[in-house]
C-alpha positions as CSV (number, residue, x, y, z in Angstrom):
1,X,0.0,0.0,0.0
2,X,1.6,3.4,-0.9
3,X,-0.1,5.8,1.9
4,X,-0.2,9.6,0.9
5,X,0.2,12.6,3.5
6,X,-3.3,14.8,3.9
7,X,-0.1,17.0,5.2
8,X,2.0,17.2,2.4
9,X,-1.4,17.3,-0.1
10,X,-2.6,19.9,2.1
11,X,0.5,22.2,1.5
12,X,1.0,21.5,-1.8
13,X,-3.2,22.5,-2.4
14,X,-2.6,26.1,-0.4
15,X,0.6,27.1,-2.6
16,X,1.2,25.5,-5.3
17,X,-2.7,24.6,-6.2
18,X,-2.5,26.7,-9.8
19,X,-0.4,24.5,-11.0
20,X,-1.9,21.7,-9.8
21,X,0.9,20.4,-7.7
22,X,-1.6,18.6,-5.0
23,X,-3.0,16.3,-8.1
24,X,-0.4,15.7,-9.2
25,X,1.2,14.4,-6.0
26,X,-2.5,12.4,-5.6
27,X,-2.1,11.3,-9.0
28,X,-5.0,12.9,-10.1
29,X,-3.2,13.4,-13.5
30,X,-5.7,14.5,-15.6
31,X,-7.3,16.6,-13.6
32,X,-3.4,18.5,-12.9
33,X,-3.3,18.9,-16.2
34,X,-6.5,20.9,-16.6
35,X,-4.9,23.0,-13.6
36,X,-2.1,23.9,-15.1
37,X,-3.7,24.8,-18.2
38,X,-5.8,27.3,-16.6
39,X,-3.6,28.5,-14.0
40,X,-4.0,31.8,-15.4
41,X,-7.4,32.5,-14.4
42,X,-6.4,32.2,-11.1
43,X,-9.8,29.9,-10.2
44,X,-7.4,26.5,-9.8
45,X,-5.5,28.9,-7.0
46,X,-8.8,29.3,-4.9
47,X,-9.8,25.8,-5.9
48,X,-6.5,24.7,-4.0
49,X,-7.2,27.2,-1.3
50,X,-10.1,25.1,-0.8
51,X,-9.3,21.7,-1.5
52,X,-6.0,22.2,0.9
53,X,-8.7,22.7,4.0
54,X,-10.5,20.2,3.3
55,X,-7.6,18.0,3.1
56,X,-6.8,19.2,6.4
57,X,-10.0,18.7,8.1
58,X,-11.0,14.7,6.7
59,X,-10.5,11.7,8.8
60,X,-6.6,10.4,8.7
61,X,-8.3,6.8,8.0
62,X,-10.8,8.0,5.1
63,X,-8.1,10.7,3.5
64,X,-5.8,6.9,3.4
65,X,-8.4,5.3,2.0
66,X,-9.5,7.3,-0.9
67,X,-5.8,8.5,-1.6
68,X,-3.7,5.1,-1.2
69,X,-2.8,2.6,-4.1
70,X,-2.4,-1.1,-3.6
71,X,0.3,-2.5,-4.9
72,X,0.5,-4.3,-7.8
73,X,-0.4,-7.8,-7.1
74,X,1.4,-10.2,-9.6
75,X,3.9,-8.7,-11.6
76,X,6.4,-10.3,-14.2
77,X,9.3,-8.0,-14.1
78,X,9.1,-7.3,-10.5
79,X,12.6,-7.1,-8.4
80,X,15.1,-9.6,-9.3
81,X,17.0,-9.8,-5.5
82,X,18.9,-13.0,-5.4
83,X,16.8,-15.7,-3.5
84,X,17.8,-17.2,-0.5
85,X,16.5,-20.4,-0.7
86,X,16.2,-22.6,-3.7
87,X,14.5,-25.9,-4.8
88,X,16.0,-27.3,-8.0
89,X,14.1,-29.9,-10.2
90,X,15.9,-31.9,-13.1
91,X,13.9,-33.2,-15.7
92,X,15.1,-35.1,-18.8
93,X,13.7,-32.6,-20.9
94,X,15.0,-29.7,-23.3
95,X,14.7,-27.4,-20.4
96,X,15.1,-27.0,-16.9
97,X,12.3,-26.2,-14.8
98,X,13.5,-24.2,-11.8
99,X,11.6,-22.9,-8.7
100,X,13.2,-20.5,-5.8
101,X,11.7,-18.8,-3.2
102,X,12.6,-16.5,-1.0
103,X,11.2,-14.4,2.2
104,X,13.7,-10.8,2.5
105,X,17.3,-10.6,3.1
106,X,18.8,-14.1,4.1
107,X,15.2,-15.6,4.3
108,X,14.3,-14.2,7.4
109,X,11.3,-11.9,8.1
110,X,13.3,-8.8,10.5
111,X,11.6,-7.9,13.7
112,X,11.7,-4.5,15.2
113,X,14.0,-3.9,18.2
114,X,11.1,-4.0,21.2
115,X,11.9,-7.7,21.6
116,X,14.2,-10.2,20.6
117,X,13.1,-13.0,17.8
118,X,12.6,-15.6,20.1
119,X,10.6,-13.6,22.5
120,X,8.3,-13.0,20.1
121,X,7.3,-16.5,18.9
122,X,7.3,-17.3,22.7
123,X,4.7,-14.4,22.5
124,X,3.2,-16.0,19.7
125,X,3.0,-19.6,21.2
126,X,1.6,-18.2,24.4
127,X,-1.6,-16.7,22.5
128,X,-2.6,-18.4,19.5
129,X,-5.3,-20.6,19.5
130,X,-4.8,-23.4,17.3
131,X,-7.1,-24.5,14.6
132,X,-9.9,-27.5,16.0
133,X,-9.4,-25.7,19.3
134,X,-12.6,-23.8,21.0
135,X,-12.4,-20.8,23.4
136,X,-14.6,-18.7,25.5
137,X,-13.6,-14.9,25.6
138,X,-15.9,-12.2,27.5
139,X,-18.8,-14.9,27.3
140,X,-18.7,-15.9,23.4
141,X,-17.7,-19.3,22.7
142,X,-15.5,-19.0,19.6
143,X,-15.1,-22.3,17.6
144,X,-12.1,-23.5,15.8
145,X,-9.8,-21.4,17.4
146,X,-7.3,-19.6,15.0
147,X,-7.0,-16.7,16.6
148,X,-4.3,-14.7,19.0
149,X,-5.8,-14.5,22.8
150,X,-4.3,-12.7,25.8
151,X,-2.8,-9.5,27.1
152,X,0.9,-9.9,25.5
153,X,1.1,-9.8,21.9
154,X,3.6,-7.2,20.5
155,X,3.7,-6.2,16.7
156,X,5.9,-7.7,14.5
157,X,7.6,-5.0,13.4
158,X,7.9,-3.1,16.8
159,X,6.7,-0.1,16.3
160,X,2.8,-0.3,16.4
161,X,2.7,-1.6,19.8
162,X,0.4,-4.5,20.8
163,X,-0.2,-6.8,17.1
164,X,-3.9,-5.5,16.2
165,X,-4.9,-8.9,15.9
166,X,-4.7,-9.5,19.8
167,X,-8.1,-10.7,21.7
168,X,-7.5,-9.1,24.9
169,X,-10.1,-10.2,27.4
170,X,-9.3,-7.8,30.1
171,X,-10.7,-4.8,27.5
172,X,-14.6,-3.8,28.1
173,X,-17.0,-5.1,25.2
174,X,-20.7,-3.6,24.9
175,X,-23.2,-5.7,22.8
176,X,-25.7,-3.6,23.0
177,X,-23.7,-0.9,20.9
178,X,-23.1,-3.5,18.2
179,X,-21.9,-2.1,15.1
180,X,-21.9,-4.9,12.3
181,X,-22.0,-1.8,9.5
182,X,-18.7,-1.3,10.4
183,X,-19.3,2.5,10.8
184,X,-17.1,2.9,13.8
185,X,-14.5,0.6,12.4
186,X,-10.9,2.7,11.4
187,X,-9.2,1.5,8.4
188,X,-7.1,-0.2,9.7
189,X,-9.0,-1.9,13.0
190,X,-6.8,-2.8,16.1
191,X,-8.6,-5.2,18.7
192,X,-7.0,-2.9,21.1
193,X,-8.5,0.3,19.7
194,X,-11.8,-0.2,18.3
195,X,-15.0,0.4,20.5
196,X,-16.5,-1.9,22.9
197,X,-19.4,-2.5,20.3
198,X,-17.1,-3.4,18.0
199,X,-15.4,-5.4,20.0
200,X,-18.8,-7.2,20.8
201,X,-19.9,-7.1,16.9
202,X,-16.1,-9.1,15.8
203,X,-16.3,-12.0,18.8
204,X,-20.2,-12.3,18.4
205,X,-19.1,-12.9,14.0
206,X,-16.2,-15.3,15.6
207,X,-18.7,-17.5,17.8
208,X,-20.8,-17.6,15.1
209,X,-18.4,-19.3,12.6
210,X,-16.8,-16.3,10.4
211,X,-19.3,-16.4,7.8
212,X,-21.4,-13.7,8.1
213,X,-22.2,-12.2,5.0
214,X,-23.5,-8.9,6.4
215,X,-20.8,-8.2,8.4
216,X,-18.0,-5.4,7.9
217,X,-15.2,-6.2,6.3
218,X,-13.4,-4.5,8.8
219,X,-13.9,-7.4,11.1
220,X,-12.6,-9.9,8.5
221,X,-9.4,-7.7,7.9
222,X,-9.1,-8.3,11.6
223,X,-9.0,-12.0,12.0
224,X,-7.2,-12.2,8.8
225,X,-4.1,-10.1,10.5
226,X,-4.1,-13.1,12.7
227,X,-3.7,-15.5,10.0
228,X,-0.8,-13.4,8.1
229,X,1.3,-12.9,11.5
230,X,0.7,-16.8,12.0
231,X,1.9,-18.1,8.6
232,X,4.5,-15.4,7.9
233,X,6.2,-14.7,11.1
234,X,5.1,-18.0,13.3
235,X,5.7,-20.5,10.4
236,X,9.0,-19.7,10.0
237,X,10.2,-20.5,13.3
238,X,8.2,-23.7,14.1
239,X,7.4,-27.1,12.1
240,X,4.6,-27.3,14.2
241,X,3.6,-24.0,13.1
242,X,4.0,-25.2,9.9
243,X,1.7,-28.4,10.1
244,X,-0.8,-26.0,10.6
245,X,-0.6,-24.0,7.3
246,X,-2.7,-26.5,5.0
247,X,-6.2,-25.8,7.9
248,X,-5.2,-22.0,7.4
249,X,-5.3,-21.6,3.7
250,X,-8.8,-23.6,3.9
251,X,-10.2,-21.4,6.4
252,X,-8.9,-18.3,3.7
253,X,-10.6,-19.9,0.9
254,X,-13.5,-20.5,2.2
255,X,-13.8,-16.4,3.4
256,X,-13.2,-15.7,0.0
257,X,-16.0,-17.5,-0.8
258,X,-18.0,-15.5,1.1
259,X,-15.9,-12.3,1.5
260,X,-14.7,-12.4,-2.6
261,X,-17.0,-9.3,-4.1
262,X,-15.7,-7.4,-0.7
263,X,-13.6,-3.8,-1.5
264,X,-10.0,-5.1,-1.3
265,X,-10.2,-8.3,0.7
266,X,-9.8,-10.9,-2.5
267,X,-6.9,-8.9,-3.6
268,X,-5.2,-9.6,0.0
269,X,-6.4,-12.8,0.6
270,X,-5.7,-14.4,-3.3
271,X,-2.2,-12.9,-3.4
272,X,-1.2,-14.5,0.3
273,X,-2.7,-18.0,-1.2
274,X,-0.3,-17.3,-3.9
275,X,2.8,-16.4,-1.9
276,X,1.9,-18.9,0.8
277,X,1.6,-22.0,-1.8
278,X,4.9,-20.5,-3.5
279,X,6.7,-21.2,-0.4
280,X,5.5,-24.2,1.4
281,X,3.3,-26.4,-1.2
282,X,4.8,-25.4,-5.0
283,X,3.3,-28.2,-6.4
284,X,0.0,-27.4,-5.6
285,X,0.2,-24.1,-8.0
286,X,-0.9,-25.9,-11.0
287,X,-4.2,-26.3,-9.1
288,X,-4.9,-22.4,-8.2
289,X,-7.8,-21.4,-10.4
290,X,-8.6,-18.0,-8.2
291,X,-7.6,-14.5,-9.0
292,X,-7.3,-11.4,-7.1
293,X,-8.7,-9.5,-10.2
294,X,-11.9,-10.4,-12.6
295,X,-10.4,-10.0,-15.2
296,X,-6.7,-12.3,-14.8
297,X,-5.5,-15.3,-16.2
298,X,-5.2,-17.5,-12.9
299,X,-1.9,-18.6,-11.2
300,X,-2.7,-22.0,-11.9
301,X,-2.9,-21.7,-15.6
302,X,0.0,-19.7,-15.5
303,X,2.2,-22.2,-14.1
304,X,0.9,-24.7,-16.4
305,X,1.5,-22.9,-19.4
306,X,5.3,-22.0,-18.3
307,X,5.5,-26.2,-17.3
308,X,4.6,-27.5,-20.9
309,X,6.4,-24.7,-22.3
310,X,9.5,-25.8,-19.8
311,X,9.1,-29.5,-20.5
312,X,8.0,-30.1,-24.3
313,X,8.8,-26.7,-25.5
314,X,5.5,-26.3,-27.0
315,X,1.7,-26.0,-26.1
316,X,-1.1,-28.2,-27.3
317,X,-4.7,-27.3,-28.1
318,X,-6.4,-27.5,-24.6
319,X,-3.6,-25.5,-22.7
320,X,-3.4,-22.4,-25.7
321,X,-7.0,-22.8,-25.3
322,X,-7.7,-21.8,-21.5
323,X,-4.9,-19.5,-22.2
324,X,-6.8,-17.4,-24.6
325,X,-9.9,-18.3,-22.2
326,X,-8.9,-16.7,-19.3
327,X,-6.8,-13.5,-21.3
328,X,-8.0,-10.4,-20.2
329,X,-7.7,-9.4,-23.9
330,X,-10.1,-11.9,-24.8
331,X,-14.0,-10.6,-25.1
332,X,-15.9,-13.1,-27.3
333,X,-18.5,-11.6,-29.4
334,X,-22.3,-13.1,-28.8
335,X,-21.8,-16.3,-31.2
336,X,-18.6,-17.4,-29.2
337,X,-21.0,-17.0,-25.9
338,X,-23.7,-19.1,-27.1
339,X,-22.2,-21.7,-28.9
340,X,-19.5,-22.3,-26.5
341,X,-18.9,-26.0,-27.6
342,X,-18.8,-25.5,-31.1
343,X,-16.4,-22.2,-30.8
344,X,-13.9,-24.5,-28.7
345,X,-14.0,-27.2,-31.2
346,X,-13.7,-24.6,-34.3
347,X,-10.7,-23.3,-31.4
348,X,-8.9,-27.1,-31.4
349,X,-9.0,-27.2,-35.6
350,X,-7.6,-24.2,-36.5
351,X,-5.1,-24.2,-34.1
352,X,-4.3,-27.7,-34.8
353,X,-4.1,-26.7,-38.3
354,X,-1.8,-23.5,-37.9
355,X,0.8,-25.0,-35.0
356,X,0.6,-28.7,-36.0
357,X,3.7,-29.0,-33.9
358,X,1.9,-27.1,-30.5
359,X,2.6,-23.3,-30.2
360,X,6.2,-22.4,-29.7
361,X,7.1,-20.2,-27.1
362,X,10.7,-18.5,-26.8
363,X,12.5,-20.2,-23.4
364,X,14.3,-17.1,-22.4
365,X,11.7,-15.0,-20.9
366,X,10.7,-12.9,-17.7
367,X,10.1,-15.3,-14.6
368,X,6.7,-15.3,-13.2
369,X,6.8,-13.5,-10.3
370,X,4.2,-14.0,-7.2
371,X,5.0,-11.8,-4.4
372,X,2.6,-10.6,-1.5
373,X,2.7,-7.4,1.1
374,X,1.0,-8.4,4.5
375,X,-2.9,-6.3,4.9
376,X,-1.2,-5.6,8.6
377,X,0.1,-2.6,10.0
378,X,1.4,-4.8,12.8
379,X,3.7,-6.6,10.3
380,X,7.0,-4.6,8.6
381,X,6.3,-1.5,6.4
382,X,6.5,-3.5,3.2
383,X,6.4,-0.5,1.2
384,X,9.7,0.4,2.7
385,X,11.1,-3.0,3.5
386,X,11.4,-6.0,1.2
387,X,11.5,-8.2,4.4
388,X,8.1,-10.2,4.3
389,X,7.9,-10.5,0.3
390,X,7.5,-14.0,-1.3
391,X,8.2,-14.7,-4.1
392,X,8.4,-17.5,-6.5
393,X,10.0,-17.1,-10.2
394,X,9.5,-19.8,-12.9
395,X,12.5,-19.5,-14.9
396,X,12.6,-21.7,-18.2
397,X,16.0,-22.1,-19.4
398,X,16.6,-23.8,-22.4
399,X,20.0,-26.4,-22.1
């Protein structure tokens, strides 16, 4: 997420709004450039007069939200740091098919300078509430555990204080102030700072299974910090930790089930499936057929298409066929829609036909990249620090 400052936007607005400066900065391009072109009228300076106070005067959390971009989710050309750990595959084929993976500088996720590494999982251990496991917090039963519970539960990156994904008993919660709207909810929620209604609203929506379809989405951001501080900080420091990771990624598939037409929570929750399958279960890649946008080809296909290509050099009918499927290039007219059966068949002939031999792809191209930046606050700044990205690249090198 790359935050803007209401400050700086503000400041920009009040004297340098006839050129636009504050639009620029919000990337607002187009509406700089009609600024600039009519800075001579003076009516873009009192515009920024007045867009500069109201800059000012909005909430921090709603100014964040209407101003921030996500980062790109999957990208093919992204950062090529050398990875820390590999895992190499020979094939007797014309190519090799090599996978590596890494998690920051020397594979380690950094920790901020509150506490030590090891007092932190002990932290960790101490709270979290394994998966099959009930609990009963201010009188709400909550099923299946998978959450953090207790009074001790610093952030990972040491600087936001107590992780916000901490269920702290000992804080007041007011069910008759429930708020499942999510209109008291910050942008970024904190167990720790959010209302006692609140409070009420998320453990009455954990007791009552997590799938809610009403509820905020606030309160699933919320548990789901819970879920990245246990598979990208816990995980690496325990195999037990580990064992647990193939219950977790259930339990975020089947919110995104639920949760997947919600503002920016498929984007989150698809790229850590990605990034979390990159690094502990590879192999089960070829089998991702979610996105985190509507219009993507999925991971899964992805990988196939880079394997054939890897293995036989070529692509036959049925794979250059879900490839052009699942394009975001491809819009098939009405005909194609309604005779879908007949369009793939006419698909398989031609191409047949054309590439009798299966599509040839040039080996020496970008790596497919997956890498994923955590939803929490309570995790490193990731738009600063490289610390908590995975990655995996699919390099095909031809012998």
């Amino acid at each position: 997420m790359t935050t803007k400052s209401k400050t700086v936007a503000a400041l920009l607005a009040v004297f340098f709004g006839s050129f636009g400066a504050h639009r620029f900065y919000l990337r607002s391009y187009g509406w700089g450039v009609l600024y600039l072109l009519f800075c001579w009228t003076l009516i873009p300076g009192l515009l920024g007069v007045v867009e500069g106070v109201r800059y000012l005067l909005m909430d921090e959390s709603k100014f964040t939200a209407k101003y921030s971009e996500e980062s790109a989710p999957v990208t093919e050309t992204e950062s090529r740091d050398s990875p820390s750990v590999s895992e190499r595959r020979s094939r007797n084929t014309s190519a090799d098919f090599t996978i590596e993976m890494s998690v920051g500088s020397g594979g380690e996720v950094s920790v901020g300078s509150q506490l030590d590494e090891e007092e932190m999982v002990d932290q960790s251990s101490e709270a979290w509430v394994p998966p099959g496991e009930g609990v009963s917090i201010n009188g709400y039963e909550v099923p299946d555990g998978m959450v953090y519970v207790g009074t001790d539960l610093n952030s990972v990156d040491g600087f936001h204080g107590t992780d916000a994904c901490l269920i702290d008993p000992s804080l007041d919660v007011d069910a008759s102030k429930s708020d499942p709207e999510g209109t008291r909810m910050s942008y970024w929620p904190s167990y720790s700072s959010i209302d006692p209604g609140c409070r009420a609203t998320y453990l009455e929506w954990l007791a009552n299974g997590r799938r809610d379809p009403d509820i905020d989405i606030g309160y699933v951001f919320l548990f789901f910090y819970g879920i990245e501080r246990r598979v990208l900080f816990d995980a690496q420091h325990s195999s037990q930790v580990r064992s647990e990771i193939p219950r977790i990624l259930a339990e975020v598939e089947e919110l995104l089930e639920v949760y997947g037409e919600e503002s920016s929570f498929p984007g989150y929750a698809t790229r850590f499936l990605n990034a979390v399958r990159a690094k502990y279960d590879p192999e089960s890649l070829s089998t991702v057929q979610y996105t985190s946008r509507r219009r993507e080809i999925p991971l899964g296909v992805r990988v196939e298409i880079g394997r054939q290509i890897a293995e036989e050099g070529s692509l036959d009918s049925e794979v250059a066929f879900e490839w052009f499927e699942r394009s975001p290039d491809t819009y098939l007219r009405t005909p194609g829609q309604r005779c879908e059966a007949e369009f793939k068949s006419l698909f398989f002939a031609k191409y047949e036909e054309r590439f009798e031999e299966g599509l040839i792809e040039e080996s020496n191209i970008a790596p497919l990249t997956v890498s994923y930046r955590s939803a929490s606050r309570s995790l490193p700044d990731l738009g600063r620090s490289r610390s908590m990205v995975c990655r995996i690249l699919l390099r095909f090198r031809s012998r």
